[in-house]
N, C-alpha and C positions, 0 to 999 in steps of 0.2 A: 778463334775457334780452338779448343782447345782437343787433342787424339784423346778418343776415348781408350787406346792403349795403355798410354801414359798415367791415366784413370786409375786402372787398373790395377797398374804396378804399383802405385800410390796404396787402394784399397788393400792390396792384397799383405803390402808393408807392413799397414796397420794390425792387418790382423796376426800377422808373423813375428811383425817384432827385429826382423834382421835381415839384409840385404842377399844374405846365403838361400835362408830359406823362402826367399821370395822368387829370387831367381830358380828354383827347384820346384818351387811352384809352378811356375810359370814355364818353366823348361827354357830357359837363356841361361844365357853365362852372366855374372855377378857384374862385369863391368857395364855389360849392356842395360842391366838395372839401375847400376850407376849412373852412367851418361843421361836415360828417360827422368831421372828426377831431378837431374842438375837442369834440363832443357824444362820441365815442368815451370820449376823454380822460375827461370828465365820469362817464360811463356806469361807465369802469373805475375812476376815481378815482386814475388815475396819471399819469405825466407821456410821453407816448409821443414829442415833439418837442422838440429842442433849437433854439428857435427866434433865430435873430440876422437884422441890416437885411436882408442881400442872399441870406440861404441858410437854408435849413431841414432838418434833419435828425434820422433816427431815433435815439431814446438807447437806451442797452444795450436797456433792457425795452423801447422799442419795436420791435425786432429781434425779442426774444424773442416779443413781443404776434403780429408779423406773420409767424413761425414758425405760431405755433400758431393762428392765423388760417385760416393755410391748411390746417391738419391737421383743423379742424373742418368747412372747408366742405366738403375732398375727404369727410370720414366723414359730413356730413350728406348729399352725392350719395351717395355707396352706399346710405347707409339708403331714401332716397328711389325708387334702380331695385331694392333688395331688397323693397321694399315693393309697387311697381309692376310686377315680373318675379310675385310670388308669386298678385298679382291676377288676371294672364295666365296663370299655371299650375292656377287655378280653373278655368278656361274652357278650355281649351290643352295637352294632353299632349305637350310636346315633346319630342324626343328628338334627340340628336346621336351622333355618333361618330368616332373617330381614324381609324377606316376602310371602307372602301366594304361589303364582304361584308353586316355585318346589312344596312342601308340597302336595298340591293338585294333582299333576302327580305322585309324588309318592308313594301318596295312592293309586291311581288310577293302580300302577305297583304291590301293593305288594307281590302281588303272582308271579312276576320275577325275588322278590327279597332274600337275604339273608334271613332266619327266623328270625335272632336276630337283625336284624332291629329294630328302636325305633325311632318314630317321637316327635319331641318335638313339646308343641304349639309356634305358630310365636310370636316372640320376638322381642322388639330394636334392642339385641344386642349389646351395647356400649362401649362392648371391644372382638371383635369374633377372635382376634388372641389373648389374656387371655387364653378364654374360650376353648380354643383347649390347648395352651402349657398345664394348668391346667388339662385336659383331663375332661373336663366336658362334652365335645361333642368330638365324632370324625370327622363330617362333618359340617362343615356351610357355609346356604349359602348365599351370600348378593348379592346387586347390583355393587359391585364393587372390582375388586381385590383385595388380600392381599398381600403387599409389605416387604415379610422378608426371609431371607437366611433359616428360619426351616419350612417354610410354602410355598406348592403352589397354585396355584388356575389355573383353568381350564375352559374358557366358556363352557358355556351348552348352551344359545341361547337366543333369545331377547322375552319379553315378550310385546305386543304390545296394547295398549288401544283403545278400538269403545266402542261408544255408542249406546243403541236402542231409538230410536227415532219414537214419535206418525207420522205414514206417512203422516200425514194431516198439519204439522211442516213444514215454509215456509223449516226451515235448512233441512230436509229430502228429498226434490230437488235435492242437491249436492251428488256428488259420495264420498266426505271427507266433515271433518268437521276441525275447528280448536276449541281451547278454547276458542276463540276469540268470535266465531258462538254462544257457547252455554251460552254467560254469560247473569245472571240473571234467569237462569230457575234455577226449583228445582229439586235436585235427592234422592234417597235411596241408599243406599251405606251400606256393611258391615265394622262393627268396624273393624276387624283384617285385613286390607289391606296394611299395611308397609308404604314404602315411599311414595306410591302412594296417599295416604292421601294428605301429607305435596304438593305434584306434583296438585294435581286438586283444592286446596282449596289454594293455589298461582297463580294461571294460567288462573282463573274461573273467571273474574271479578261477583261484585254481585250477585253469586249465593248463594244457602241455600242446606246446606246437612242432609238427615234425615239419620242418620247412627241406624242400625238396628244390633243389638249382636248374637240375632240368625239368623242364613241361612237359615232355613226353613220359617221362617216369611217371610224373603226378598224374596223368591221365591212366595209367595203367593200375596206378594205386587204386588211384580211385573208382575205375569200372570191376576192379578185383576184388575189394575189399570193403568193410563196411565203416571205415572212419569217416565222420564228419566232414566233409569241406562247404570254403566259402563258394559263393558266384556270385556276381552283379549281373545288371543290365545289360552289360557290356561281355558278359561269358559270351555269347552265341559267336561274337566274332571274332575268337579265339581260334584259330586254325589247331593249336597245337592242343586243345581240350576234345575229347569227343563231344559230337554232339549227344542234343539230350536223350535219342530212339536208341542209343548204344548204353547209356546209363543204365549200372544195378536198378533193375524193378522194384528194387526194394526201398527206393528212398523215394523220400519227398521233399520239393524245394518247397521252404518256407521263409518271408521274408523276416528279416530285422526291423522292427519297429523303432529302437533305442533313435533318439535325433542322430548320434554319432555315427549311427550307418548308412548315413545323405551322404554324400560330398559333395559339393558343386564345383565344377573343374570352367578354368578360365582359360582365353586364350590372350597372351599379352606378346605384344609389338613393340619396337619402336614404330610414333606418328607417322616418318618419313616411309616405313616399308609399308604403308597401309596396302596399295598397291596389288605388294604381290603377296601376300597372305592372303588379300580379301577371296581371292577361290578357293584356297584351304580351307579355310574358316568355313566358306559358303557352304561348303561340300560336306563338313563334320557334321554341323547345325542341323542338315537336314537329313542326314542318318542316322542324328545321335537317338537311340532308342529311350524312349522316355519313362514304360515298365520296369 
């Protein structure tokens, strides 16, 4: 077995270059540096320092040593938060997502739901089959399946994009709208919206987005004011939006037509937690508003 200390002191060498500033590193005294690589040395039975009067230095396999040094302790930290993530996921039903829509419903459920439920806030997400094998989350959920033999995923339903529109707006005429209608106007929009950011600010020719971090502000804008905003299917269970009997009289929701304003939102697992997700899930599926 070799002290991952020891490791350390090694790694930290390498990157330093000299016994002074490694020891400063590390907050020891320079002999105590000394002594861990002479007993390293010992421990591996090799020769890791080329040692001469005024200089010291790594020989090939010490390089090599202080590579794989560092590959063992990064893998022994993961082992150590996959171990400590999966003890919290005993106790801890966490759940994350790329995008706001579930989040929002199933705040909206909590009280149907498990007690030890735990919503994370919406994330990128840029590795959500990671972030499960690692047991960082037990639910996540994105816009698109996960494709792996330990993971499965499960639609829950499509989330669908309209906009409200000042009724006195030639576009507010139409029973739908496309992106195509609305380019060039300006909207309020909140920051945490996922992909649908990257979906309307692609789509929107010359428009201008005033994105707004709190929901409570955006609800004030918007019952105030006559700028454009979006809703899906999924507004109503929005606590922090008013509802629609408080909405300016003067607008009109009109749906997006455009394919890009579908999304279909999944839920993905690992196989072994089927378990205890299956009441989450159960309980989304049959709320999720399908309008």
């Amino acid at each position: 077995m070799l002290d991952n200390y020891l490791l350390q002191e090694l790694i930290t060498f390498a990157q330093t270059g000299t016994l002074a500033k490694t020891a400063a590193t590390l907050n020891v005294t320079q002999p105590t540096v000394t002594r861990g690589m002479q007993k390293l040395e010992t421990d591996l039975g090799v020769q890791l320092f080329d040692r001469q009067p005024n200089r010291i230095r790594l020989t090939a396999t010490g390089e090599l040593a202080a590579r794989e040094a560092a590959k063992l302790l990064q893998a022994n930290h993961e082992t150590a938060v996959r171990i400590q993530n999966f003890d919290r996921n005993q106790r801890v039903l966490k759940v994350a997502a790329s995008l706001p829509g579930p989040m929002i419903v199933l705040q909206s459920l909590k009280d149907r739901l498990p007690a030890n439920l735990q919503l994370a806030p919406v994330a990128s997400l840029p590795k959500p089959a990671e972030s499960l094998r690692n047991h960082a989350y037990t639910l996540v959920f994105t816009n698109h399946p996960l494709t792996a033999t330990d993971i499965a995923s499960q639609l829950i339903g499509t989330e669908n994009l309209a906009i409200y529109l000042n009724q006195f707006m030639y576009q507010a005429n139409q029973s739908t709208v496309t992106f195509a209608d609305l380019a060039g106007l300006s909207f309020v929009v909140p920051v945490d919206i996922g992909p649908w950011r990257a979906i309307i600010q692609d789509n929107i020719p010359d428009a201008k987005f005033f994105y707004q971090k709190e929901r409570e502000a955006l609800a004030e804008i918007t019952k105030f004011s006559d700028f454009p905003y979006f809703a899906t299917n999924v507004s109503p269970f929005d606590s922090a939006l008013p509802p629609e009997a408080t909405v300016n009289d003067n607008r009109r929701l009109l749906p997006i037509s455009d394919a890009a304003a579908h999304m279909t939102i999944y839920a993905n697992y690992l196989t072994s937690a089927s378990s205890r997700v299956k009441p989450v899930i159960t309980t989304l599926q049959a709320a999720w508003p399908e309008a």
